[in-house]
N, C-alpha and C positions, 0 to 999 in steps of 0.2 A: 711523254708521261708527265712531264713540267705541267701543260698545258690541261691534262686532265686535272693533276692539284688544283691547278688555279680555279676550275669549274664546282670542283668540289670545296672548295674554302669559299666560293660567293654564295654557295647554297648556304653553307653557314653562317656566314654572315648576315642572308636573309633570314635566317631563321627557320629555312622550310628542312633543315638536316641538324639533328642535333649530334654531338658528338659525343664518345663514351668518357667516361671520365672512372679513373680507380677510386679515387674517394672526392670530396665536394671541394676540398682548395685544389687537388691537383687541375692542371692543363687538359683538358681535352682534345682526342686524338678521333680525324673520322677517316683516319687510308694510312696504308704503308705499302710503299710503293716497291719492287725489286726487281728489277729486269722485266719478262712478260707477267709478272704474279702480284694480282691485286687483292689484298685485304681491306674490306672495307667497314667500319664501326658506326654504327648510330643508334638511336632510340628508336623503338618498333612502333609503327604506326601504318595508317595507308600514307598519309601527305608525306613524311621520310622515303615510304616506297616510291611514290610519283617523282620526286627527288631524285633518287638515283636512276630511275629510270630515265627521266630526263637527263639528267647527266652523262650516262651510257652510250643512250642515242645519240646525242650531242656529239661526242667522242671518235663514236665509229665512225657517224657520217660526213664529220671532218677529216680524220684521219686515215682511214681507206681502211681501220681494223674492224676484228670483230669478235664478239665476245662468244667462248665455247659454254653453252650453259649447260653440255653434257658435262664437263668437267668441275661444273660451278656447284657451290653449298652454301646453303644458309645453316647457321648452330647458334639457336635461341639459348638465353637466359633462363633458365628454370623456371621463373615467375609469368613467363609469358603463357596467355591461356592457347588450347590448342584452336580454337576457332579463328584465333588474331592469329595464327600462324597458317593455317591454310591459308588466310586472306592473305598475307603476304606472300609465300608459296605460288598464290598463285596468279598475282598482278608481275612479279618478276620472271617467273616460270622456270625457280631453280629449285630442284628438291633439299627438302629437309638434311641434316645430318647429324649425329649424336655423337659420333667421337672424331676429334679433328683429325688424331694421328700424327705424324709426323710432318716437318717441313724443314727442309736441306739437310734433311738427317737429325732432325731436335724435335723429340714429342714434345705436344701440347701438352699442359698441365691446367686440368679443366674439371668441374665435377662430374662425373661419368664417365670418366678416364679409366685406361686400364691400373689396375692397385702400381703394378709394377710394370711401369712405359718404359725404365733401361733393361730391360732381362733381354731386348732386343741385342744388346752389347753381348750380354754371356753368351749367347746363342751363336752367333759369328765367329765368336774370337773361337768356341768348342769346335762349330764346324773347319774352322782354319786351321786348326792343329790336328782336326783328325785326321786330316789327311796323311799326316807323317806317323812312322813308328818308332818310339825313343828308342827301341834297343836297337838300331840302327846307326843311331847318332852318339857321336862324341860330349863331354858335359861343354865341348867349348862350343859344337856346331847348335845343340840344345837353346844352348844362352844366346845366340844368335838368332834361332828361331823365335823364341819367345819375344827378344827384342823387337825386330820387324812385324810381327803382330800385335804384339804390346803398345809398340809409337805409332800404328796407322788405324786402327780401330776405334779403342776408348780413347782418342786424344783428341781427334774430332766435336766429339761430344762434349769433351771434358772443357771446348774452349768457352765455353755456353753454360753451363752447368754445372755445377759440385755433383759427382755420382754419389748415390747413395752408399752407407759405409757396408748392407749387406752385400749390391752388387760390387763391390771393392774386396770384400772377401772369399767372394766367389770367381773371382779372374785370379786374385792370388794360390786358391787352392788347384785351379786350374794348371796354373804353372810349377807351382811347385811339385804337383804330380807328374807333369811331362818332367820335368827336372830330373826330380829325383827316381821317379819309376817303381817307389817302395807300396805302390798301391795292392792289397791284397796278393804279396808275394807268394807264388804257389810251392811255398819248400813241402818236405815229405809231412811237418804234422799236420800243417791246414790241411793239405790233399787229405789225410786222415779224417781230421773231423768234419771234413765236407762227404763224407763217408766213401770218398775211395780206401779201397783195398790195396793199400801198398807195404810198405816195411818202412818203417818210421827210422833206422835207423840212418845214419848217416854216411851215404857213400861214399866220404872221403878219409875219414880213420876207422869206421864201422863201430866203434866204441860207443857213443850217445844220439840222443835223440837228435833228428835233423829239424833245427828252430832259425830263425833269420840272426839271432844272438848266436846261435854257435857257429850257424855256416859261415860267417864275415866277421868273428872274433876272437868265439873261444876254440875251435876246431882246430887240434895242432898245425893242420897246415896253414890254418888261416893264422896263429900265433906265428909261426915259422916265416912267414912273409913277412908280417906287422913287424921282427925283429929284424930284418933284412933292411926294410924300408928306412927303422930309424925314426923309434916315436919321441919328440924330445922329453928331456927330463922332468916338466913341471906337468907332464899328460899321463906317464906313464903310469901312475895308482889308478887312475880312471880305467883302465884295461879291469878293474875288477871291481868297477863301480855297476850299478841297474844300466840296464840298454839305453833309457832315455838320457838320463844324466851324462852316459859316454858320449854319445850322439851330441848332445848339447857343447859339454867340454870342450871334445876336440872342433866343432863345427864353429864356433864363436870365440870362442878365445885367440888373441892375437900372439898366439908364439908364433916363431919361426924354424923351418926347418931347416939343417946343417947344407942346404944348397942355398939359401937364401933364399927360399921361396914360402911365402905362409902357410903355416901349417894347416889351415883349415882348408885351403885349397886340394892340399897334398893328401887331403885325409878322408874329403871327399869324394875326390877321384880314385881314390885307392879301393874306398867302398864300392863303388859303381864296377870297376874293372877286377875287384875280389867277385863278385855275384857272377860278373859273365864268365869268369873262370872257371871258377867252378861247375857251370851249366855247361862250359864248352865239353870240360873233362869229362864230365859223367855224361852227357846225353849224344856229343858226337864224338867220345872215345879220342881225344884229341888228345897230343903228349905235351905230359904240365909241362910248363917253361919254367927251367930254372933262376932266366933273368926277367921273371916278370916285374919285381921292384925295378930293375930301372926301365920299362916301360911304364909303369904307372908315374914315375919323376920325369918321364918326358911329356906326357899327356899333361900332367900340372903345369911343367914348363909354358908348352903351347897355351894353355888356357888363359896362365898368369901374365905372358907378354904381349898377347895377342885380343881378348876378353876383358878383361880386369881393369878398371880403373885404379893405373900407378899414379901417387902422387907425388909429380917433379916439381921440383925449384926452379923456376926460370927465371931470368933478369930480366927485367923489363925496361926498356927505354921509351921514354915520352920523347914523343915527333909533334911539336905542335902546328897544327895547320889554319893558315889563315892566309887572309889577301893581303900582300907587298906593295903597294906602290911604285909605280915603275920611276924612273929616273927622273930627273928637272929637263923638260921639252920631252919629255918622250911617251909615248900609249900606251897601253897594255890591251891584250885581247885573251880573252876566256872565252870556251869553246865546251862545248858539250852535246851527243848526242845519242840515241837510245832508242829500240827499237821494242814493240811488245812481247815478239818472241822472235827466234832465233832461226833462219830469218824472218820477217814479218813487217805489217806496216811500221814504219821509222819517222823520226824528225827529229832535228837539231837547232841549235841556234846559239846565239853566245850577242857577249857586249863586249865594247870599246869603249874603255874612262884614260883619264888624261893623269899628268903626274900627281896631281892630288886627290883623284880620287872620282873627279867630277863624269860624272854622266857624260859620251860623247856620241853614240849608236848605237842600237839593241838591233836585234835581227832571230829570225824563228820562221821556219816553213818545215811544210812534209816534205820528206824527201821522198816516200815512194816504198816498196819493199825490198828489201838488205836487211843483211847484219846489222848490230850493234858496232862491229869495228868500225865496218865502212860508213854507217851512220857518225861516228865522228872524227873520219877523214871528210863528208862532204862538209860538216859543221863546221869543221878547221877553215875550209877550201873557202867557203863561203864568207867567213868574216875576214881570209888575206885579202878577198875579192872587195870587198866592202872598205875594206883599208885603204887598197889604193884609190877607189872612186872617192875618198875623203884625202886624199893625196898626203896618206899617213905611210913615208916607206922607213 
């Protein structure tokens, strides 16, 4: 690939390839080269075309390669007329193209492009999580999910490019619905007003209307837990603030609860495991648990020790590392050796300096395929070897 640059910088230099340039002072660029994938830039012309062609040819029938021109594209400039585009079209003999698409996973950003080239991100990350069912997951195994999709998907892209702030709110609304599961909760009044015929009442005191406010708040039994649990003192007026205000209180605010666990964690989890509760009770006739509070303070446990970024105090010691000089008359050898994967091809090598410092032998070869270990047990081996042929014991 070296060798094809060079082919392509003497066309430049002759002048028969002109290269692009983003505005008149910058640099001009006419290839970017990556593993088997060539991008190539110039000014549209035929003598540019006879250029690369030449160039091409050149290429292949030095180098025993060859060029896929099923796979190959040309994507004109706006300005170019379409006659000078067939004419180029068809001295190289690669078709046209109008949108580049993607390349190592990074759409082009081009005119003609689709409005929104990351909606590929939403689309992934939605099909990756639907495979799962939250009401099956725990809020700690949840958070784990999210995570592992969250770190392998957009973070690719994201090394390349700023996402856009709409698709940034659209992965968060994603997760926050698998999170929290609060999406169109089907209590008894929605069933209602989506015009099922049911009884609005509440099958857990039969007293009011069954609303996601009163199943998971105001509902004596759902008060009866909440008093069980232990809501601290600076939350508890909020028990008779509007539903969003509660939600918000207890969910952000950093109190603590009497286990020493945060209360927002405790308050969260309590919400999610109040909902399946009460669906267990009333849809498969299951017997309430009188110790469901401290089931819902183990779940936060688990989530807060295990989940949750704790912030510790650690001491730190500074180790400073650097080269020693070895004794007055005596050598030093440094050794190093490293393999590309594990096992895979290896090489090592290392130097021998004198008491002060001075240059006395360098050494480096492949060793073959191994580990990384045993790549710097032969490195080692190799420079005691080297030691004594310099009659250094």
């Amino acid at each position: 690939m070296k060798y094809l640059g060079y082919l392509i910088k003497q066309k430049c230099v002759d002048g028969a390839w002109t290269p692009l340039k983003a505005s008149k002072e910058n640099l001009g660029f006419s290839h970017l080269l990556f593993a088997d994938n060539i991008i190539l830039f110039g000014k549209v012309d035929p003598a540019a075309s006879e250029a690369i062609l030449e160039v091409l040819g050149k290429f292949c029938a030095e180098s025993g390669l060859k060029i896929s021109l099923e796979k190959s594209h040309i994507y004109f400039s706006p300005n170019v007329n379409d006659s000078l585009k067939e004419e180029v079209c068809d001295k190289l003999g690669i078709q046209e193209m109008h949108d580049i698409g993607k390349y190592l996973g990074f759409p082009f950003r081009h005119r003609g492009a689709p409005r929104n080239p990351y909606m590929f991100i939403v689309e992934k990350v939605t099909s990756k999580l639907a495979g799962w069912k939250a009401k099956y997951l725990s809020f700690a195994k949840r958070v784990v999910l999210i995570k592992s999709v969250m770190s392998v998907i957009p973070t690719y892209v994201m090394q390349g490019v700023a996402l856009p702030v709409h698709v940034c709110e659209k992965l968060d609304k994603i997760n926050q619905d698998l999170f929290m599961g609060l999406h169109n909760i089907p209590v008894k009044s929605v069933l209602a007003d989506r015009g099922i015929n049911c009884d609005k009442a509440c099958p857990m005191c039969k007293l009011h209307e069954e609303t996601i406010v009163h199943l998971i708040r105001d509902c004596e039994v759902a008060r009866d837990l909440w008093c069980k649990l232990g809501v601290p003192l600076p939350h508890i007026n909020s028990f008779n603030d509007n539903f969003v205000n509660w939600l918000r209180i207890n969910s952000l605010r950093t109190a603590t609860h009497n286990t020493h666990i945060p209360w927002c964690m405790v308050f969260l989890n309590a919400v999610w495991c109040l909902w399946k509760y009460m669906n267990n009770v009333v849809l498969e006739n299951s017997v309430p648990n009188s110790k469901l509070d401290k089931f819902w303070l183990g779940q936060a446990r688990e989530f807060h020790f295990y989940v949750s970024k704790i912030n510790q105090v650690s001491s730190k010691i500074s180790i400073p590392v650097r080269w020693n000089k070895p004794s007055v008359g005596g050598h030093k050898l440094n050794t190093n050796g490293a393999s590309i994967g594990n096992p895979s091809k290896a090489g090592g090598g290392g130097v021998i300096k004198g008491c002060c410092g001075v240059w006395v032998k360098g050494y480096s070869r492949a060793i073959g395929y191994t580990t990384s270990v045993l790549a710097k047990w032969w490195a080692l081996r190799d420079g005691l070897i080297l030691a004594i042929q310099l009659g250094i014991n």
